[in-house]
C-alpha positions as CSV (number, residue, x, y, z in Angstrom):
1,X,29.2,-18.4,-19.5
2,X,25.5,-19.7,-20.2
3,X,24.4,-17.0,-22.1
4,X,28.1,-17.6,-23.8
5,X,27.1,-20.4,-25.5
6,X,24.8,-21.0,-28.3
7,X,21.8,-23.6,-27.2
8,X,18.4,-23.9,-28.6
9,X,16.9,-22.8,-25.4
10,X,17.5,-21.0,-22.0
11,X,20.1,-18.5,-21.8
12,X,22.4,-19.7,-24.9
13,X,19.6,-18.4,-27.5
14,X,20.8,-15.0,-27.2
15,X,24.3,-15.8,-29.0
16,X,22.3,-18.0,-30.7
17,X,20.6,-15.5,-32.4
18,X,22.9,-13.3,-32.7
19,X,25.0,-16.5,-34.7
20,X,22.5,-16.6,-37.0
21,X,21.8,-12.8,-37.8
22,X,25.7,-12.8,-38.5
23,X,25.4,-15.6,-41.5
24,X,22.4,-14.9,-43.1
25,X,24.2,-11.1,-43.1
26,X,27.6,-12.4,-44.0
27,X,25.7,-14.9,-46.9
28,X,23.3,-12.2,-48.1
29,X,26.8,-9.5,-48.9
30,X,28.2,-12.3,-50.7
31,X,25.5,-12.6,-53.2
32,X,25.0,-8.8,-53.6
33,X,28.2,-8.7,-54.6
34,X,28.0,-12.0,-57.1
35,X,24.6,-9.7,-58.6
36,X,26.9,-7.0,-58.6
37,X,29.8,-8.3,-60.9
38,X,26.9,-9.7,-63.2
39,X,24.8,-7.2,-63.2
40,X,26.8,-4.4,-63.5
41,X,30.4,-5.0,-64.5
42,X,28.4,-7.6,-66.7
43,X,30.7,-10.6,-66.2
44,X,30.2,-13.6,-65.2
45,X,30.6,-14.7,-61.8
46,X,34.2,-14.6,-61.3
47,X,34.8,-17.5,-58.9
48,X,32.4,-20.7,-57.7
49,X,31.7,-19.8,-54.0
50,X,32.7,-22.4,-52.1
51,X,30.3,-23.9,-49.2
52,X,31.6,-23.8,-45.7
53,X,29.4,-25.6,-42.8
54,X,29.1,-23.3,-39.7
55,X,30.8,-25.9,-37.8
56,X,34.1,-25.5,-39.7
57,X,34.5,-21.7,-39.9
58,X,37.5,-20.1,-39.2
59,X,38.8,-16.0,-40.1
60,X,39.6,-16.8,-43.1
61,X,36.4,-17.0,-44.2
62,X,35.5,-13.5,-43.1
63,X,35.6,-10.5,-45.3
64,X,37.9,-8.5,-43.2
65,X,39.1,-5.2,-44.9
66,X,38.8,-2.6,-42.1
67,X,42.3,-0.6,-42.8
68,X,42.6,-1.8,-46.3
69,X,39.0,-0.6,-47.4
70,X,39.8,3.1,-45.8
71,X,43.0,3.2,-48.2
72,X,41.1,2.2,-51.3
73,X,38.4,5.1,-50.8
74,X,41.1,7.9,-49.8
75,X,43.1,6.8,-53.3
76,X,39.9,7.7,-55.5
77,X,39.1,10.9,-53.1
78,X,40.3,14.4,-53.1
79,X,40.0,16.7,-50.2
80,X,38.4,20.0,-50.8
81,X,38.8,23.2,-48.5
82,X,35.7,25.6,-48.5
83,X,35.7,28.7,-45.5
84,X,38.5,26.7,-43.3
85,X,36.8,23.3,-43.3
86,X,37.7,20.1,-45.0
87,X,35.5,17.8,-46.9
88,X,36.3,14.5,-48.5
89,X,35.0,14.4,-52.1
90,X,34.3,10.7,-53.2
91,X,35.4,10.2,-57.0
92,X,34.8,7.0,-58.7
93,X,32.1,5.2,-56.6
94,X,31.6,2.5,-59.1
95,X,35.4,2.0,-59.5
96,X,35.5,1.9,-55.6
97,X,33.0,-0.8,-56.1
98,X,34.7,-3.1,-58.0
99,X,37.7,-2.5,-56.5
100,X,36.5,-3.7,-53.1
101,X,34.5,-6.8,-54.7
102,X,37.6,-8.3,-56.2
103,X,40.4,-7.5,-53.7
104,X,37.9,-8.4,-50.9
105,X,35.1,-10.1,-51.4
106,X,36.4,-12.8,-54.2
107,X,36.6,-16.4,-52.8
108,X,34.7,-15.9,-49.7
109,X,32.6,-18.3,-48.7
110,X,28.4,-19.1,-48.4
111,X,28.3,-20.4,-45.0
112,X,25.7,-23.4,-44.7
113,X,24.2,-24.7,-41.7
114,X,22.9,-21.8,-40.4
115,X,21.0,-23.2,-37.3
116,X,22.9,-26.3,-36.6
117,X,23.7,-25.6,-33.4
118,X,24.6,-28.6,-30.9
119,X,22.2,-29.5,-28.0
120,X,23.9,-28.4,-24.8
121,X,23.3,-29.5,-21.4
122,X,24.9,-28.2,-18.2
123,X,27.0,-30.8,-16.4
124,X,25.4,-31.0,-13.0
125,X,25.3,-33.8,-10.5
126,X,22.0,-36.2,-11.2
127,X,19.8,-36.5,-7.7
128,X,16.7,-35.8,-9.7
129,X,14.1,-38.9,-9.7
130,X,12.3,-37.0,-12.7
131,X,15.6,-37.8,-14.3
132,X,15.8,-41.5,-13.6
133,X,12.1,-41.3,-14.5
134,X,12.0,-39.6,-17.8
135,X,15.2,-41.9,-19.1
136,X,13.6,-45.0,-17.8
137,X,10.3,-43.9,-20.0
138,X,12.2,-43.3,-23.1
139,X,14.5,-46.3,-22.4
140,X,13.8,-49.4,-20.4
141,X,16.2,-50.7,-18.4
142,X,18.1,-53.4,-18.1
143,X,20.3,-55.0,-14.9
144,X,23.9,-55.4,-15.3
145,X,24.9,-59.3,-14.9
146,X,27.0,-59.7,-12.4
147,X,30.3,-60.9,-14.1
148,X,29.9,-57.5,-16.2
149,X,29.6,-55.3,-12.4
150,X,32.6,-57.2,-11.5
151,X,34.6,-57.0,-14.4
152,X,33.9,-53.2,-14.6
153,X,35.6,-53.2,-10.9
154,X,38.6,-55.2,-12.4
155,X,39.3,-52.8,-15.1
156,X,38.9,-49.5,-12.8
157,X,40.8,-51.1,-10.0
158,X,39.7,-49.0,-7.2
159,X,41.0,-45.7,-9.1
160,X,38.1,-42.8,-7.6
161,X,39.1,-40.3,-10.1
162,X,38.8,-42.8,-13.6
163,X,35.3,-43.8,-11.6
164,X,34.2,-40.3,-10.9
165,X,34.7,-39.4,-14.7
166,X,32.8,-41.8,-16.3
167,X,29.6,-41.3,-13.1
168,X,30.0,-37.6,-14.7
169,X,30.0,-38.9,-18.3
170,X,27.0,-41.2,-17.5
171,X,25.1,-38.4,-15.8
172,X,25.7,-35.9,-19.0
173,X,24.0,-38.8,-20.7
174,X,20.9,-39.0,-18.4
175,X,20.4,-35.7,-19.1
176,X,20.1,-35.4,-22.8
177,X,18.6,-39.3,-22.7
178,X,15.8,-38.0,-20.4
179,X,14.3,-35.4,-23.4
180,X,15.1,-37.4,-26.3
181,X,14.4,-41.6,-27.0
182,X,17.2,-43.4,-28.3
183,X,17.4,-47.5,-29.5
184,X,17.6,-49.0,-26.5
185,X,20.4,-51.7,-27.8
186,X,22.6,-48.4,-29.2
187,X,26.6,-49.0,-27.5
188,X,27.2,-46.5,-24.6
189,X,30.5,-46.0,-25.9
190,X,29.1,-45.2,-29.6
191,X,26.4,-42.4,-28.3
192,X,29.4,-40.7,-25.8
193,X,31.9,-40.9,-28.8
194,X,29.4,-40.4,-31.6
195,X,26.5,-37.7,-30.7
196,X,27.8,-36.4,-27.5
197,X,31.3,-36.1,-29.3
198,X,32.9,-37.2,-25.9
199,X,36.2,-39.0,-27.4
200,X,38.0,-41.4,-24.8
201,X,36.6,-41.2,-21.4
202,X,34.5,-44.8,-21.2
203,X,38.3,-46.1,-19.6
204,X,37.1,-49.5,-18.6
205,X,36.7,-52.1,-21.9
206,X,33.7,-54.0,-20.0
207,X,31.9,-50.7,-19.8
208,X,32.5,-50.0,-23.7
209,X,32.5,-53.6,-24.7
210,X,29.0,-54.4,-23.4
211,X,26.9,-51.9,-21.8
212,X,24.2,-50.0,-23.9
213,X,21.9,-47.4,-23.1
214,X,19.4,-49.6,-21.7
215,X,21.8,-50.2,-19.2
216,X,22.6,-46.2,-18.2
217,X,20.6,-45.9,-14.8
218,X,21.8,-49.1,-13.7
219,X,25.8,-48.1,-14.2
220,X,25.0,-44.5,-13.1
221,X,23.7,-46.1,-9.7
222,X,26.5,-49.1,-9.9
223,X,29.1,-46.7,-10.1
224,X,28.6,-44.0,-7.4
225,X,27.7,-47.0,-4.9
226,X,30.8,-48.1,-5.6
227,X,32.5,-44.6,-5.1
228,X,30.5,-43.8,-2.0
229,X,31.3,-47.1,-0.4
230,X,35.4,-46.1,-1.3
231,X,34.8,-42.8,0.5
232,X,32.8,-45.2,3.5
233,X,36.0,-47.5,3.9
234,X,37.8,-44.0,3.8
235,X,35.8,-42.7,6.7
236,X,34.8,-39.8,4.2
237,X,30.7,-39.3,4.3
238,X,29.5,-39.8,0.9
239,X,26.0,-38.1,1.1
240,X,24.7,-35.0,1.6
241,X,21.9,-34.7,3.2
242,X,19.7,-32.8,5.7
243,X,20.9,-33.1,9.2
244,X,17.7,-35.1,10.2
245,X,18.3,-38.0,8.5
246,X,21.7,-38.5,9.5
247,X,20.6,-40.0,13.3
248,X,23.0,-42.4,14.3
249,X,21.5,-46.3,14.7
250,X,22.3,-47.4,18.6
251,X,23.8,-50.8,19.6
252,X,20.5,-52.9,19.5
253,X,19.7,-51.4,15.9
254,X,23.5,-52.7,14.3
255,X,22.6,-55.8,15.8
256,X,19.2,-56.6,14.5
257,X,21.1,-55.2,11.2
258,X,23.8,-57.7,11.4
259,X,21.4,-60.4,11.9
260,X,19.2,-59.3,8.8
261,X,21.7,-58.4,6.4
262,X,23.0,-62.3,7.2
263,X,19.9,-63.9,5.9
264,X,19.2,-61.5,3.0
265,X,20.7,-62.0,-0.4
266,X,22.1,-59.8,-3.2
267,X,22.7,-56.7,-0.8
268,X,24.8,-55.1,-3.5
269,X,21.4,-54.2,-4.9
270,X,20.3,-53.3,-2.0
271,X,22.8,-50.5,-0.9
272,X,22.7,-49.3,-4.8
273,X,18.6,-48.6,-4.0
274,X,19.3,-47.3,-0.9
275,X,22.3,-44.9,-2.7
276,X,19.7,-43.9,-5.5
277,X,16.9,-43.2,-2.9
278,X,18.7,-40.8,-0.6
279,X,20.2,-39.0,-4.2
280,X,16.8,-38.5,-4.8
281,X,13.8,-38.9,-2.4
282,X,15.5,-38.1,0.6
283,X,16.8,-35.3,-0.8
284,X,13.4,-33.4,-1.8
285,X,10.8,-35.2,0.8
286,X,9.7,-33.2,3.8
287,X,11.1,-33.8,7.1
288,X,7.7,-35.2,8.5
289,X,8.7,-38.1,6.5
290,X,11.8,-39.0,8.5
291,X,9.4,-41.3,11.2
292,X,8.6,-43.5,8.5
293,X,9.5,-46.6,8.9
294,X,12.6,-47.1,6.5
295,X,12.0,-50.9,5.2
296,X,8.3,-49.2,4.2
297,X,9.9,-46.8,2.6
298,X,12.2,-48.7,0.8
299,X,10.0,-51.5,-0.6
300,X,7.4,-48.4,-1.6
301,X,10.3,-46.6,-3.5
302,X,11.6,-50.2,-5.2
303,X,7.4,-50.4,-6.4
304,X,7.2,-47.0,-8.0
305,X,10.6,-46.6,-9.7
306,X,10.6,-50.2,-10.7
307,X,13.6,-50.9,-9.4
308,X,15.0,-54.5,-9.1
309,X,12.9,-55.7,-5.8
310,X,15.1,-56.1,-2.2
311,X,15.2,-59.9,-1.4
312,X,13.5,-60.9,1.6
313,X,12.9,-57.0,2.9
314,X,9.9,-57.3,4.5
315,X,10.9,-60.3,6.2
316,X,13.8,-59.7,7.5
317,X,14.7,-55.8,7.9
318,X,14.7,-54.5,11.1
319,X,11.6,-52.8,11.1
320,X,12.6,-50.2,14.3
321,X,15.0,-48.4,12.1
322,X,13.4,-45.0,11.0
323,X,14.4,-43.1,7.6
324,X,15.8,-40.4,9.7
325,X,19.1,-43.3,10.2
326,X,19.2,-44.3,6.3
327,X,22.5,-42.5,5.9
328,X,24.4,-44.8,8.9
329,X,22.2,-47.9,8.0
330,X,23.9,-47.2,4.4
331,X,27.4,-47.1,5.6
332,X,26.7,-49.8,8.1
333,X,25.5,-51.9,5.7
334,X,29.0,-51.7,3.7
335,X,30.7,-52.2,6.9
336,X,28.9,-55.4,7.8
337,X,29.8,-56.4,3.8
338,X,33.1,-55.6,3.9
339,X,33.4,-57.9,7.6
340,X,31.7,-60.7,5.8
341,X,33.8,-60.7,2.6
342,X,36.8,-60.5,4.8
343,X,35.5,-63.8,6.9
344,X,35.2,-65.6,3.5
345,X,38.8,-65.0,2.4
């Protein structure tokens, strides 16, 4: 299917091409035979050809005259028998000519637009930092207030399959976002609807209402924390990940856990660096790395993607939990959330 669709690089510049040789072919006919009626029938152009953008083609456009065309040159030829073989003799080229220009030619179109081809990216999931990195460098980012996060909740309502289509409509966006700058204060919903020609999906009003694309990585990561911590409460695992940093986090661990995740603040931000970190470093680093100590980890990632900084990390993080256990810390983390918000109901 790639090398199916036109694109102005990769794979899709083959049909690309091939688009192209097709209407300069199809344009250059039509004025041989507008130089043809003046020229030699010595008229004048017998119809104003219309201009039709490549985008809005259709057959009707086409000078199609396969069975018709064989008809008009048998009625001007004879057939002529020499020593048992048959020969078609072609009388009246010129009428055969003009024949063809006006029954087939007439009206069609010059087709503009020859290389206005739309930008296409493959839809693929986002776990590449150069990704995050690139968008962030063309647009800075800004955090999503918290009455916006929660409103974004409200409207979505716990629905995983209206969630997981705008996470894949956000990530289509990050892809084309991290090649090309955009204003910074442009609408989400107007970009999706606008250049990406994506018409309806954005189905939460605080998401359309409010967020921009300075705002992209931070909903990107808002959103599939969200939907990994609804696969979590679903006892689903939401990552994956190489087996070796999947090691469970004994009794003593949860504890020191429980006890640190109690003093710290904003932990939503928290589990949404952690969910962008194992997307993307933990994914690609080598396995050597899974004795590092995970709070150093952390607080070195927050520092070089210039994330929102982790309250109190250093300070209070267990520091005995490796990055080998930064899957379970994640899901433990939601569970000790979840426990909490439960008490204060």
């Amino acid at each position: 299917m790639k090398y199916l669709i036109p694109t102005t690089y990769g794979p899709g510049v083959i049909t690309t091409g091939l688009i192209d040789h097709l209407v300069i072919s199809h344009n250059k006919f039509i004025r041989l035979c507008r130089k043809f009626v003046e020229d030699s029938l010595k008229k004048n152009w017998l119809w104003q050809s219309p201009k039709v953008p490549l985008q809005e083609l259709n057959s009707k456009h086409f000078v199609k005259c396969s069975d018709e065309f064989v008809k008009l040159v048998q009625s001007h030829s004879v057939y002529v028998t020499s020593n048992g073989n048959v020969k078609i003799q072609i009388n009246d080229f010129e009428i055969i000519e003009r024949d063809f220009v006006q029954e087939f030619a007439l009206g069609k179109p010059i087709i503009t637009h020859v290389l206005d081809i739309p930008q296409v990216i493959w839809k693929r999931p986002v776990h590449n930092t150069q990704i995050i990195t690139a968008v962030k460098k063309n647009i800075p980012q800004q955090a999503l207030p918290p009455q916006v996060r929660s409103g974004i909740l409200m409207d979505l309502k716990d629905n995983l399959a209206e969630m997981t289509d705008i996470c894949e409509i956000i990530e289509t966006v990050m892809r084309f976002l991290q090649i090309k700058k955009e204003p910074a204060k442009k609408k989400l919903k107007e970009y999706v609807e606008n250049d990406l020609i994506i018409v309806g999906k954005l189905r939460s009003e605080k998401v359309t209402d409010f967020c921009c694309l300075e705002h992209v990585v931070p909903l990107w990561r808002f959103l599939n924390a969200e939907r990994a911590k609804y696969r979590v409460r679903n006892e689903e695992d939401p990552f994956t990940v190489k087996q070796e940093f999947m090691e469970e986090l004994d009794d003593e661990q949860k504890l020191s856990l429980e006890m640190a995740i109690s003093k710290m603040t904003n932990i939503d931000n928290m589990l949404e660096v952690i969910y962008e970190m194992i997307q993307t470093y933990v994914q690609t680093c080598n396995l050597e790395d899974k004795h590092k100590h995970l709070r150093v980890v952390l607080f070195d990632y927050v520092h070089q993607t210039k994330s929102e900084p982790i309250s109190h990390l250093m300070e209070f993080f267990p520091p005995d939990i490796k990055l080998s256990q930064v899957v379970c810390t994640w899901k433990e983390i939601v569970r000790l959330q979840d426990a909490t918000k439960k008490k204060i109901r």
